[in-house]
Wavefront OBJ file of the C-alpha trace (Angstrom):
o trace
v 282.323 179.774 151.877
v 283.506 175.722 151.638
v 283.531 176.623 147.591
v 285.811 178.768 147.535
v 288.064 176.841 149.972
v 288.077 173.694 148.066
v 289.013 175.622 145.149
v 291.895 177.215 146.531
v 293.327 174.246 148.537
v 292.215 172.034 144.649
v 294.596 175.391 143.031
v 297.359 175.153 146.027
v 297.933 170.935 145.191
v 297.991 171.731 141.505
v 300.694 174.082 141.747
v 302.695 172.141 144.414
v 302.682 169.620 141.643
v 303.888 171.947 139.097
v 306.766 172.373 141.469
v 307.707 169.065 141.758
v 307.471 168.822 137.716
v 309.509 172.185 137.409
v 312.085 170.700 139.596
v 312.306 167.532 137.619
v 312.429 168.923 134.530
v 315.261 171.365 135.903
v 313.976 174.765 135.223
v 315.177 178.281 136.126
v 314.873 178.114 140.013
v 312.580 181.352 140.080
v 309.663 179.615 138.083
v 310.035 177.065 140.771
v 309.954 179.684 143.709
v 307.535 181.769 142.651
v 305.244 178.879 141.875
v 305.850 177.445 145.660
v 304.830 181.003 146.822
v 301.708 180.750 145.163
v 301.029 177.153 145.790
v 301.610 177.936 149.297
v 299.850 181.060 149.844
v 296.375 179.109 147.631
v 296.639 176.451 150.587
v 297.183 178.826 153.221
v 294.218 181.041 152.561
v 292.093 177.758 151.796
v 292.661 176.571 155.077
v 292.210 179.974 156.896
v 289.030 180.307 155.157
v 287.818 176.504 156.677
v 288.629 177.158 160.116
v 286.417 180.668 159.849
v 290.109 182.938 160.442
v 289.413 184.557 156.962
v 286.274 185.485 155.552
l 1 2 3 4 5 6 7 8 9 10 11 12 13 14 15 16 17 18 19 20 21 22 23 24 25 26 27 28 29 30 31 32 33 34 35 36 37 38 39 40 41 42 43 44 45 46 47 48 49 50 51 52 53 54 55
């Protein structure tokens, strides 16, 4: 179960850096969203599934 969490938080802090790459480099504002969303949804669900919520 910790496997799969690291990966997905390790996934999440990759794409939050893509973000803040996207932004600098001043791409369309929807690559930059949608990447967020799934940045934040990878650390979301890697966290749930450390503190047991989601299995």
């Amino acid at each position: 179960m910790t496997g799969l969490s690291t990966i997905l938080i390790v996934v999440g802090l990759f794409l939050a850096g893509g973000v803040y790459s996207f932004h600098k480099q001043k791409l369309p504002t929807g690559v930059i969203a949608l990447l967020g969303i799934c940045s934040v949804l990878c650390l979301v669900a890697g966290v749930l599934r450390i503190q047991g919520i989601w299995e």
